[in-house]
VEXDREN-2710 file (C-alpha; in Angstrom, 1 decimal):
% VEXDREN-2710
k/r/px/py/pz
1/UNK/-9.6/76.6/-60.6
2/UNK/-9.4/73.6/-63.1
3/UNK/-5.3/73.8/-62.1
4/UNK/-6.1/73.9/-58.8
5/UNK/-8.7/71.0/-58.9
6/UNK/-6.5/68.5/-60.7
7/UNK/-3.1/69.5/-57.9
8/UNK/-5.3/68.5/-55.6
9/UNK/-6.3/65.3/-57.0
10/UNK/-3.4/64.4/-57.3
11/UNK/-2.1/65.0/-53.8
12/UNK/-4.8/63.0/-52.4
13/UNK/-3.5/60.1/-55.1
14/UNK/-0.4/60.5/-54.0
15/UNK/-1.2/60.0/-50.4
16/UNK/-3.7/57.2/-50.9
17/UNK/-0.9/55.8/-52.9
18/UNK/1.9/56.1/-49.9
19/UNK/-0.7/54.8/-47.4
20/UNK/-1.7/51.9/-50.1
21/UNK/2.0/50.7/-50.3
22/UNK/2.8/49.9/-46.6
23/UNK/2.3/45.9/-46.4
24/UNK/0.3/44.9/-43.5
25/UNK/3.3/43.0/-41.5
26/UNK/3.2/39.2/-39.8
27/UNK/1.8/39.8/-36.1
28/UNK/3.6/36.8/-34.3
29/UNK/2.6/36.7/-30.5
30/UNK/4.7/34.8/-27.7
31/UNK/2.5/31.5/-28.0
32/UNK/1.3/31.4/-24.1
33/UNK/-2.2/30.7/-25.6
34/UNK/-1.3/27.3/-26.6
35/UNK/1.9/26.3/-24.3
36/UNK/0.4/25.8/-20.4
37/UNK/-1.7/22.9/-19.9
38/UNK/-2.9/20.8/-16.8
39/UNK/-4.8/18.1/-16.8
40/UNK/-8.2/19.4/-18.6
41/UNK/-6.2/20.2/-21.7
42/UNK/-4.7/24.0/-22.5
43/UNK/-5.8/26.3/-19.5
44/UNK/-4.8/29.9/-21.1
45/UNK/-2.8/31.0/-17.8
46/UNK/-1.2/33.9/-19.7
47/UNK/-3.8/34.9/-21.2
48/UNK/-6.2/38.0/-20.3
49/UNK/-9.7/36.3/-19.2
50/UNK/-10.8/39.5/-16.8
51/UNK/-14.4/39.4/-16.7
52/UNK/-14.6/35.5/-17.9
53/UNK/-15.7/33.3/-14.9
54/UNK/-12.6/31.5/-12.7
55/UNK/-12.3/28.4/-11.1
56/UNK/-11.4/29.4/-7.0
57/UNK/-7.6/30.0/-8.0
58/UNK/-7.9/32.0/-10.7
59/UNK/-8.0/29.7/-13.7
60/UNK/-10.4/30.9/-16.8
61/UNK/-13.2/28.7/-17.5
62/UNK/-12.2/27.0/-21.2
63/UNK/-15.7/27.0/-22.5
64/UNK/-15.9/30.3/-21.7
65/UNK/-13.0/31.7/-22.9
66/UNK/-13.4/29.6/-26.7
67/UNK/-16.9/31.8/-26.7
68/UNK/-14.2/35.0/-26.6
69/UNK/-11.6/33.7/-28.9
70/UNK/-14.8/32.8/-31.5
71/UNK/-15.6/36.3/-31.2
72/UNK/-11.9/37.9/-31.6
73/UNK/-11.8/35.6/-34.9
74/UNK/-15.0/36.8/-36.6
75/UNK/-14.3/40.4/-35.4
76/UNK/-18.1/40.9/-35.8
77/UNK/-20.5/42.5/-33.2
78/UNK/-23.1/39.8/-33.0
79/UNK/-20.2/37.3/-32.1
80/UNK/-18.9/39.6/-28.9
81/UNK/-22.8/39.8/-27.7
82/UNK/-22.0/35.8/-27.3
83/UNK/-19.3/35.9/-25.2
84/UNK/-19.7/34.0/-21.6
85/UNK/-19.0/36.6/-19.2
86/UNK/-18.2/35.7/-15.2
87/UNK/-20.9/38.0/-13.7
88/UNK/-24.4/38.3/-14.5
89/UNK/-26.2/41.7/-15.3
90/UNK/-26.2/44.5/-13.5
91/UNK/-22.4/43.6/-11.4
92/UNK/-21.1/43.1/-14.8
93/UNK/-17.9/45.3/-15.8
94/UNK/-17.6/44.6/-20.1
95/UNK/-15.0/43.9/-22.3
96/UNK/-13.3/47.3/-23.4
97/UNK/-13.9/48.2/-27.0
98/UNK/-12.4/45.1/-29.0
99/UNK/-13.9/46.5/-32.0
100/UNK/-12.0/49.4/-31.9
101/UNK/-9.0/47.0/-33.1
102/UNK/-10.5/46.5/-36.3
103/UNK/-11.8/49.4/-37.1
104/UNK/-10.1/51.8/-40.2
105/UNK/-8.9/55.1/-40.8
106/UNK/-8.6/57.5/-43.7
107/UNK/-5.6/58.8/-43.1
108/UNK/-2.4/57.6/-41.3
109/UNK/-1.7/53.7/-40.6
110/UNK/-4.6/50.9/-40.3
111/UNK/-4.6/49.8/-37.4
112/UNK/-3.3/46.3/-38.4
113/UNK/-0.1/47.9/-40.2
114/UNK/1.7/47.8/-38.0
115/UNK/2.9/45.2/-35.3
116/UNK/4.8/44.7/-32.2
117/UNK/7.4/42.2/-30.8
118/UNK/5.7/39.2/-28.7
119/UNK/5.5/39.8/-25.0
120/UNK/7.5/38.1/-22.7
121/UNK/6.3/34.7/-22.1
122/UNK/4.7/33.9/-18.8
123/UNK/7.5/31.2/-17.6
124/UNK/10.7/33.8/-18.6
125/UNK/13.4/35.4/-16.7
126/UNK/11.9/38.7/-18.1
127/UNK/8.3/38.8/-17.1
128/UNK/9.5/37.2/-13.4
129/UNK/11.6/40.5/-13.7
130/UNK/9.3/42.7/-14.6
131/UNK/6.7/41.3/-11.9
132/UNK/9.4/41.6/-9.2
133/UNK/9.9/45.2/-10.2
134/UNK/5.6/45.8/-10.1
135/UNK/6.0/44.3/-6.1
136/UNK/8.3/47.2/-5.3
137/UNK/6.6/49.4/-6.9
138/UNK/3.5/49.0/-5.3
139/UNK/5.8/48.9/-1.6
140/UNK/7.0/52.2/-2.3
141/UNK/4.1/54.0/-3.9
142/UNK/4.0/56.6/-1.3
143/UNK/7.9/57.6/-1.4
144/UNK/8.5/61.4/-2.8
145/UNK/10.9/60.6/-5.5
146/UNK/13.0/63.1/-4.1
147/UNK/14.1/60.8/-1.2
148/UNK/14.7/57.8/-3.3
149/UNK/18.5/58.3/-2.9
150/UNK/18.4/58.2/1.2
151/UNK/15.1/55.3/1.4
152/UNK/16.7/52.1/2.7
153/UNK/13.3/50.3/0.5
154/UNK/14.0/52.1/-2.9
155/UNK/17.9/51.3/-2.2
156/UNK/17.0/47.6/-1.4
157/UNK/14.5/47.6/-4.2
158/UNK/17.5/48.7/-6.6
159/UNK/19.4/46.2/-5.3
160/UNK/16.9/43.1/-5.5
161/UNK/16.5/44.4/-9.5
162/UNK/20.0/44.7/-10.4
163/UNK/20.2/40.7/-8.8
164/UNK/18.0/39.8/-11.5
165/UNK/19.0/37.4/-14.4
166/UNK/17.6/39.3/-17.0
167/UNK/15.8/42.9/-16.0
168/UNK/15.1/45.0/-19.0
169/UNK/15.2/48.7/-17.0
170/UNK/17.9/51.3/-16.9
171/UNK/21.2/49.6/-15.3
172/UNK/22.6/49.8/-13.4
173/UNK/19.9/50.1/-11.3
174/UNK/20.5/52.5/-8.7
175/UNK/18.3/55.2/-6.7
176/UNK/18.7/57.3/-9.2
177/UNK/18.0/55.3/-12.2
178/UNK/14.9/52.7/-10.4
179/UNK/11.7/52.9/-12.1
180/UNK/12.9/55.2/-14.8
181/UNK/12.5/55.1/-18.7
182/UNK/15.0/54.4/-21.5
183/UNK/15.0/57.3/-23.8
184/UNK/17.0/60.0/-24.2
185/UNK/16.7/62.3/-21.2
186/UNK/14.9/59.9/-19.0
187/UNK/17.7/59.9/-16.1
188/UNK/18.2/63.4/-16.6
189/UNK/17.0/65.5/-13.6
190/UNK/13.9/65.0/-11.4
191/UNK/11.9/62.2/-11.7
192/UNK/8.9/64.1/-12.8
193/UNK/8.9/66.1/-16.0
194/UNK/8.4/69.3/-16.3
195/UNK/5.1/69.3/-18.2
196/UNK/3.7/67.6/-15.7
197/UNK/4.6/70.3/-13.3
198/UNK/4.3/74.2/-14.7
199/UNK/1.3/76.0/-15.1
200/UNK/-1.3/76.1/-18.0
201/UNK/-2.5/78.6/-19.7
202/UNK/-5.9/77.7/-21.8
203/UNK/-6.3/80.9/-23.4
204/UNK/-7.5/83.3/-20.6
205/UNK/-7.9/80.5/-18.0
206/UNK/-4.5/79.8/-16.0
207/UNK/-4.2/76.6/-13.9
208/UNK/-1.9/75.1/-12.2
209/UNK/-1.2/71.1/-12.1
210/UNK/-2.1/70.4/-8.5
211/UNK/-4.2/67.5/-8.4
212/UNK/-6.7/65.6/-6.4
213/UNK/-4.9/63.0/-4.8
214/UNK/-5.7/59.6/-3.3
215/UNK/-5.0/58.7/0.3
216/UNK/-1.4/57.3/1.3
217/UNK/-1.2/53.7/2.3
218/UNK/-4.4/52.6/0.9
219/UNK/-4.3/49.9/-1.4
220/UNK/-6.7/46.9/-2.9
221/UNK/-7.3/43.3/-4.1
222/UNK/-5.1/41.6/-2.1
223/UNK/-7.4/39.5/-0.7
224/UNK/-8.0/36.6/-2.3
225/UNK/-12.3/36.3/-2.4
226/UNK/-12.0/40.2/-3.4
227/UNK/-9.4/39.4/-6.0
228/UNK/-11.5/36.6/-7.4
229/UNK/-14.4/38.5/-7.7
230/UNK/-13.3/41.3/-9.8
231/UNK/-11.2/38.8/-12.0
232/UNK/-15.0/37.2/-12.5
233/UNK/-15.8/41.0/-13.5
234/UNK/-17.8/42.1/-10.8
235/UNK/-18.4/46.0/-10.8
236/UNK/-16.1/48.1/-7.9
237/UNK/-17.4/51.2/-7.1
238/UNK/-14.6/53.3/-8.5
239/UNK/-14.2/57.0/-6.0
240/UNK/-13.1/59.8/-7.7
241/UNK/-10.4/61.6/-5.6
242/UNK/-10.9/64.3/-3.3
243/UNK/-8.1/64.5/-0.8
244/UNK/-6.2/67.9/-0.9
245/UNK/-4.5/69.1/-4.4
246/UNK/-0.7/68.7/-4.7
247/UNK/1.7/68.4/-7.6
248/UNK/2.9/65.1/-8.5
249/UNK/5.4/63.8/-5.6
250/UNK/5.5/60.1/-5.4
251/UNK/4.5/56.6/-7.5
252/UNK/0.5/57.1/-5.9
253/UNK/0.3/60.3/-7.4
254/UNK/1.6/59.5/-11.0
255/UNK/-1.3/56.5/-10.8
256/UNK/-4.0/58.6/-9.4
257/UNK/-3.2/60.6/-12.6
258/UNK/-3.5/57.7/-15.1
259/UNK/-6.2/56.4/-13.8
260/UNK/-8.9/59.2/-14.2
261/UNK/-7.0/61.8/-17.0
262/UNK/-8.5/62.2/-20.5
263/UNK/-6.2/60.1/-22.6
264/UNK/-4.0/62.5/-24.2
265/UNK/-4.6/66.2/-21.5
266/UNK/-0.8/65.7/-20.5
267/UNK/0.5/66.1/-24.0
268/UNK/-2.4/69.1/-24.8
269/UNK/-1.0/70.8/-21.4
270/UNK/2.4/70.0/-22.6
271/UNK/1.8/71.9/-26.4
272/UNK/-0.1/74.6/-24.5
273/UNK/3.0/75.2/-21.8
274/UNK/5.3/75.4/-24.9
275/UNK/3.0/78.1/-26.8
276/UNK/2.8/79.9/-23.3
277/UNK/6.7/80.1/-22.9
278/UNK/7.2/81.0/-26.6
279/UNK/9.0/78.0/-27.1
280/UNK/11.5/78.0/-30.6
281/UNK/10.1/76.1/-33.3
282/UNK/11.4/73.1/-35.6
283/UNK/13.8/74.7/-37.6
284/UNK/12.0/72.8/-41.1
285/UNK/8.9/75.4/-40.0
286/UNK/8.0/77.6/-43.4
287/UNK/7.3/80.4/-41.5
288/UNK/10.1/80.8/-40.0
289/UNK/12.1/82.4/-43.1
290/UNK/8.3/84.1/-44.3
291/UNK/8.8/87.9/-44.2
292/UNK/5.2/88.2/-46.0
293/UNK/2.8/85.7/-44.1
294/UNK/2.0/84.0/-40.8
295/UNK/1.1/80.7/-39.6
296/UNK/-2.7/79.1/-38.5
297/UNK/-4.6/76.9/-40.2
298/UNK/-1.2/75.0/-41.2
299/UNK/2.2/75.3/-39.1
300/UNK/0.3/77.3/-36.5
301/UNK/-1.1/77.0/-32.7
302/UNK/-4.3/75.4/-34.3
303/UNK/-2.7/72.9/-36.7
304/UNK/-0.1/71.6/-33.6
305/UNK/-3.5/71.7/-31.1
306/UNK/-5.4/69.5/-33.0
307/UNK/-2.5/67.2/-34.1
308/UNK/-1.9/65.6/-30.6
309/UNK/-5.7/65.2/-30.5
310/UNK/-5.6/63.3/-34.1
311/UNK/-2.8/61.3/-33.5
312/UNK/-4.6/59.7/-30.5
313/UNK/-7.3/58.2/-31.8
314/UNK/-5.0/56.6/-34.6
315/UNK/-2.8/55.2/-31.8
316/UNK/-5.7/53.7/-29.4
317/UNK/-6.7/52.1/-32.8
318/UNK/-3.4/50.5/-33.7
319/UNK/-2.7/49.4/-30.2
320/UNK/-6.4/47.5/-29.7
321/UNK/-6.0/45.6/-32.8
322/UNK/-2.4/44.3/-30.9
323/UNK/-4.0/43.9/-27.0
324/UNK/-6.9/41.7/-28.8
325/UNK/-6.1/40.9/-31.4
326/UNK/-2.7/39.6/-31.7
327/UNK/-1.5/39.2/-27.7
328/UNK/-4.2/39.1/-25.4
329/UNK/-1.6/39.0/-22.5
330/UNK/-2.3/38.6/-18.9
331/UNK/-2.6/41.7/-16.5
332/UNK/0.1/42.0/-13.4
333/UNK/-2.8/41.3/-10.8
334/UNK/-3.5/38.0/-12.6
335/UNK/0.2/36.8/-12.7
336/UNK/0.4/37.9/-8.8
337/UNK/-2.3/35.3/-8.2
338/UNK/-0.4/33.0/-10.1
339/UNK/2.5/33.6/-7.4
340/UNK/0.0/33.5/-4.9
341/UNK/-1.7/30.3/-5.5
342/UNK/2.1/28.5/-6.1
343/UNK/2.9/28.8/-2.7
344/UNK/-0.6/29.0/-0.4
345/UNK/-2.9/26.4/-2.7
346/UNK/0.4/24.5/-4.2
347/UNK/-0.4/24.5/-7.6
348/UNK/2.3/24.4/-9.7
349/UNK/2.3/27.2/-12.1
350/UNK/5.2/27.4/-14.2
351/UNK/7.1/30.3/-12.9
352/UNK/10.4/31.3/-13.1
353/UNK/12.2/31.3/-9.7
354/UNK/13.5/35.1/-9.9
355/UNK/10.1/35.8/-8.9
356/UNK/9.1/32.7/-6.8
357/UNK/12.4/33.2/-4.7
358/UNK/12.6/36.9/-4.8
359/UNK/13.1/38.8/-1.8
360/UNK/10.4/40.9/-2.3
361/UNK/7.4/38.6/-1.7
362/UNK/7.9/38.4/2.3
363/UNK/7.7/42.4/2.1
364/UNK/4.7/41.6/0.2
365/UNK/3.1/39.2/2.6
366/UNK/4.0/41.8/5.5
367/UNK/2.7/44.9/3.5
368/UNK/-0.8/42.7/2.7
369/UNK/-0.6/41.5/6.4
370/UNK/-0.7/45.1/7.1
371/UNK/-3.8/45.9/5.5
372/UNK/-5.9/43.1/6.4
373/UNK/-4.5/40.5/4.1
374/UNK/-2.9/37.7/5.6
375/UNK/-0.9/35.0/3.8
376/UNK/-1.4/37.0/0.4
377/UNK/1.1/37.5/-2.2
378/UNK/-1.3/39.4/-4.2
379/UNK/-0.1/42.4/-5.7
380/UNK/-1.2/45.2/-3.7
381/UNK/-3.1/47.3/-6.4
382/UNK/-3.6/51.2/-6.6
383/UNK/-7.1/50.8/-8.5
384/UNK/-10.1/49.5/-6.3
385/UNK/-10.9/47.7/-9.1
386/UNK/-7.4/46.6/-10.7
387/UNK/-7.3/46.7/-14.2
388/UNK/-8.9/47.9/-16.8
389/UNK/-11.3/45.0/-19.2
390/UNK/-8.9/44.4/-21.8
391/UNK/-5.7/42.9/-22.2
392/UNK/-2.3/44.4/-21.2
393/UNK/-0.2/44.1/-24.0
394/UNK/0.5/47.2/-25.6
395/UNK/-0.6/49.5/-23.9
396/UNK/-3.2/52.2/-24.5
397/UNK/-1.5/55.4/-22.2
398/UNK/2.1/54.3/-23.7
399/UNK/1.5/54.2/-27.3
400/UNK/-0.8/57.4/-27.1
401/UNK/2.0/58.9/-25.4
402/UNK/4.6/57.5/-27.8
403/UNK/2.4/58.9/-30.8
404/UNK/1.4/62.4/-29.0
405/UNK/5.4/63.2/-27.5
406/UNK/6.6/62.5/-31.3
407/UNK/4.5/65.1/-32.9
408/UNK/5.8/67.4/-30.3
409/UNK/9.0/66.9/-30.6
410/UNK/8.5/67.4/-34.5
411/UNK/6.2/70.5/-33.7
412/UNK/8.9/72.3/-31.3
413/UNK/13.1/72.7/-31.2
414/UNK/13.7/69.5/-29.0
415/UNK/17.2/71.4/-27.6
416/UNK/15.5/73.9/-25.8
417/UNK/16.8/73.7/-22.8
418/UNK/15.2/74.0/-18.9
419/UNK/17.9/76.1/-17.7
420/UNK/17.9/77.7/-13.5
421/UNK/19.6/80.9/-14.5
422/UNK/16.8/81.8/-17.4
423/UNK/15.1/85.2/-16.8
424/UNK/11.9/83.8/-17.3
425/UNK/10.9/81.9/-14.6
426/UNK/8.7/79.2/-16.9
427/UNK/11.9/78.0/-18.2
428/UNK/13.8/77.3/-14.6
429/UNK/13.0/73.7/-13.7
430/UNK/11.1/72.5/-10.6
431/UNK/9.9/70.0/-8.5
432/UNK/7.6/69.5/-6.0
433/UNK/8.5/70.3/-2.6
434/UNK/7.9/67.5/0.4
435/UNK/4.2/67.9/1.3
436/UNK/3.5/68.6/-2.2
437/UNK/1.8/71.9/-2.0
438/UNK/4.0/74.3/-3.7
439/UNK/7.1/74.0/-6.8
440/UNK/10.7/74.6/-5.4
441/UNK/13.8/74.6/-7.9
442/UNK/15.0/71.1/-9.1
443/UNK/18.3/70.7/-7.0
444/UNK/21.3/70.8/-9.2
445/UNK/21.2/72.1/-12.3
446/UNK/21.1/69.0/-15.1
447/UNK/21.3/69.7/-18.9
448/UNK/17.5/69.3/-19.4
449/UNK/15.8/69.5/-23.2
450/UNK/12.3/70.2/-23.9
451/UNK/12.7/66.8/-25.9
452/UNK/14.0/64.6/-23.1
453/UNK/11.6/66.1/-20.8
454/UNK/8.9/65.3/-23.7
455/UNK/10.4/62.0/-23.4
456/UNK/10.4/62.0/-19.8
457/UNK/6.3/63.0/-19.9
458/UNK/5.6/59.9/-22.3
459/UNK/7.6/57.5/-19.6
460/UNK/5.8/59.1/-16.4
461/UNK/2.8/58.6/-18.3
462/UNK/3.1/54.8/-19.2
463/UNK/4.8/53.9/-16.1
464/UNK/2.2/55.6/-14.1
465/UNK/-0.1/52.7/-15.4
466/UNK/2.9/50.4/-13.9
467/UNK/3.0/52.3/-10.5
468/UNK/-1.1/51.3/-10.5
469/UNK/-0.4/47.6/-10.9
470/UNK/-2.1/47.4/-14.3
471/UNK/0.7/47.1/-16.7
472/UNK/3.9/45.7/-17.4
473/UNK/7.6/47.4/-18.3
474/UNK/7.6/45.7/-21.9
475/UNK/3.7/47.2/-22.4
476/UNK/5.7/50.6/-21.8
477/UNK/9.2/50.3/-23.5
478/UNK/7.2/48.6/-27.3
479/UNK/4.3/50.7/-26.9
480/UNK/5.8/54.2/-27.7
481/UNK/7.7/52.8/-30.3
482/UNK/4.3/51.9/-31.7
483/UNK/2.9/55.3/-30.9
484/UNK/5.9/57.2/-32.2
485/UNK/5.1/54.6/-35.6
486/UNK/2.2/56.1/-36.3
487/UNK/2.8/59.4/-35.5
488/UNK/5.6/59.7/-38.3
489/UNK/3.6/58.1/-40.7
490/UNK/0.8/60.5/-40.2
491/UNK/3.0/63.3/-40.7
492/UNK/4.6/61.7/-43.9
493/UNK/0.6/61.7/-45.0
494/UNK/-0.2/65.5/-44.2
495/UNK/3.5/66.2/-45.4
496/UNK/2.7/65.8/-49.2
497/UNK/-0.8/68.4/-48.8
498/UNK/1.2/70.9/-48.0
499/UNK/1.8/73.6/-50.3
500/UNK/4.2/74.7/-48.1
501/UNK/8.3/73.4/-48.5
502/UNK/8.5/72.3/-44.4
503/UNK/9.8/70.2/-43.0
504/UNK/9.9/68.1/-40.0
505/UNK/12.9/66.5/-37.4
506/UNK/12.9/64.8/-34.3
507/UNK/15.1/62.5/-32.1
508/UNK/13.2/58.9/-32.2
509/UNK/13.2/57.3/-28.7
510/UNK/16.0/55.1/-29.5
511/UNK/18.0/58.5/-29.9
512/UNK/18.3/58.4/-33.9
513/UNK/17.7/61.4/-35.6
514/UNK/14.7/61.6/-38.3
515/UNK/13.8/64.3/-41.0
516/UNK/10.4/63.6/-42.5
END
């Protein structure tokens, strides 16, 4: 027992010791915060200030906004209690969790240790770019993504991208490759992945992944006393969904999923699919070769189960510290009422013209027209009440998904492969047919891995938050790198209190290969 006492001692040194050594990196931000100015002194334009009170175009009040930067620099409770808030009690929606940022874990990365590239900056090529491809995607919400290649909008959308002088998405941009991600397996097959299509099994209870969806054609906050009032923080009342249950067809669906799942259900559903089909393990699994004993409590259905559930909570950590800590970046509706306000209140924001002379804001003025809005370039938003209370940059459903996919694709043999001839019909890949109320077969027959369609699930996920309006393509593409961070630390952690000789490999998003 003594032995046994002082092995594990020294294990726990050993990981204390490994967690100890990582340096807590620099955390350099784009410097928005303290580049725009008018003529009252530094205005924090790109800057998050939801739920701070606005002047009638959208710009934060200053006093108001010092009261939340004195409380992000103490990182103390009493501080945040202080901070001037835009609506009074009861209307009020809060600021989301900014403690969480700071808080500290056990095991796996603090949340400060690691960091993230600065976003774009407010005036670049790159965020005009990534606004102009928000517009379209809010146009063509209610397209099945199996009719992108014949749309004239989603071929003109492609178009209007690819004209861009510095777009950051899959080129070139075609039907085919619009709205996608960028790893490996991303522009393989059907839009959707396949986890977010097959049927569950959760222990005796099967289910399939029809959801409640939200009505076509209805979208919000694109007028401008509306818009005003929720970026003051007043309260919307938020429905929950209850037109008829389909599978995931089309950009509204994907953000009708992000908006009310529990953070990290797609990646449980995706581990419980792979159990179901008997899916071949990593090849550095110790039980594999074992011709005396099983796996469970380590390398089994319970250790992988409660993995994905771990890694979460380590991952909304790391990315809080980054949104408030560090970047504090402006949400998509508040840039859109940037572009708004340029041209109907001529106030000269500083904007780069791909997105002040894009194409795509007289669709937007006809599409707002449409609904009630006239002369409105405000982004026409999926969520009654637009974004969420905390800033956009990383992003909370991408780096969860960029943590959860990795351990996954550690857990499981990523070249699996979704094939239409397979006997077993959970392994022939589907899609949902027009109406959305039943799975046909995926046309073609595309070389699709469980680990691009892992990849494929962590990109539908993240971008679903884009197809809503409330995040941006860089909050996506640097947020699963973060995610996927701290998911390989934590299994470098675990790794050494092991007694058993395993191993784990997996192909990182940039399409390197890793052992751990």
């Amino acid at each position: 027992m003594l032995t046994r006492r002082t092995e594990a001692r020294t294990v726990r040194i050993e990981a204390a010791e490994l967690a100890a050594a990582r340096v807590h990196p620099a955390h350099p931000n784009n410097g928005d915060e303290s580049s725009y100015r008018d003529a009252t002194g530094l205005n924090f334009i790109g800057n998050f200030t939801k739920g701070l009170p606005h002047d009638p175009v959208g710009v934060v009040d200053r006093a108001a906004y010092h009261t939340l930067l004195r409380a992000i620099n103490a990182g103390s409770p009493e501080f945040f209690e202080q901070v001037t808030l835009g609506t009074p009690l009861p209307n009020r929606q809060k600021l989301r969790n900014p403690l969480a940022g700071v808080a500290f874990d056990l095991e796996g990365l603090d949340a400060q240790a690691l960091s993230m590239p600065p976003a774009p900056r407010l005036d670049s090529a790159e965020a005009a770019g990534e606004m102009v491809e928000l517009y379209y995607m809010a146009l063509l919400r209610d397209v099945h993504f199996s009719t992108f290649a014949a749309d004239p909008g989603v071929n003109a959308a492609a178009a209007a991208l690819m004209a861009l002088s510095d777009f950051r998405g899959p080129k070139p941009v075609t039907p085919a490759t619009i709205f996608r991600g960028f790893t490996p397996g991303d522009l393989t097959g059907p839009y959707v992945s396949q986890f977010l299509l097959k049927p569950v099994n959760f222990g005796t209870i099967p289910f399939n992944q029809r959801q409640w969806t939200d009505k076509a054609g209805i979208d919000f906050l694109m007028i401008p006393a509306q818009w005003r009032a929720v970026q003051n923080g007043v309260v919307v009342p938020v429905p929950f969904p209850t037109n008829p249950r389909l599978y995931v067809r089309n950009m509204r669906d994907l953000a009708t999923y992000v908006h009310f799942d529990a953070l990290y259900e797609a990646y449980l559903n995706a581990c419980l699919i792979l159990m179901n089909l008997k899916a071949p393990l990593d090849h550095g699994n110790p039980y594999l070769v074992s011709q005396t004993t099983d796996a469970f409590g380590t390398f089994g259905d319970p250790h992988i189960l409660s993995l994905v559930c771990e890694v979460a909570t380590r991952a909304l950590k790391a990315v809080w510290f980054q949104k408030w800590y560090v970047h504090r970046r402006l949400r998509p509706e508040a840039f859109a009422g940037l572009v708004h306000h340029n041209h109907f209140s001529g106030t000269p924001f500083p904007l780069h013209p791909d997105v002040t002379g894009s194409p795509v804001l007289a669709l937007v003025q006809a599409h707002n027209f449409a609904q009630g809005a006239p002369n409105s370039y405000l982004l026409p938003m999926a969520f009654p009440e637009g974004s969420p209370m905390h800033p956009a940059y990383g992003a909370g459903h991408a780096t969860v998904a960029g943590a959860c996919v990795t351990i996954l694709k550690a857990w499981f043999d990523e070249s699996a492969v979704f094939d239409p001839a397979s006997p077993d019909p959970g392994w022939r890949p589907v899609v949902a047919n027009l109406p959305g109320t039943a799975l046909v077969p995926a046309p073609g027959a595309p070389h699709m891995t469980v680990g691009g369609e892992l990849n494929k699930l962590a990109a539908n996920i993240a971008i679903g938050r884009n197809m809503a309006g409330v995040h941006w393509r860089s909050d996506y593409t640097e947020s699963v790198k973060l995610g996927e961070q701290i998911a390989i630390d934590l299994l470098e952690e675990q790794k050494l209190c092991y007694r058993e000789p395993a191993s784990f490999s997996l192909t990182r998003f940039d399409g390197s290969a890793i052992t751990i």
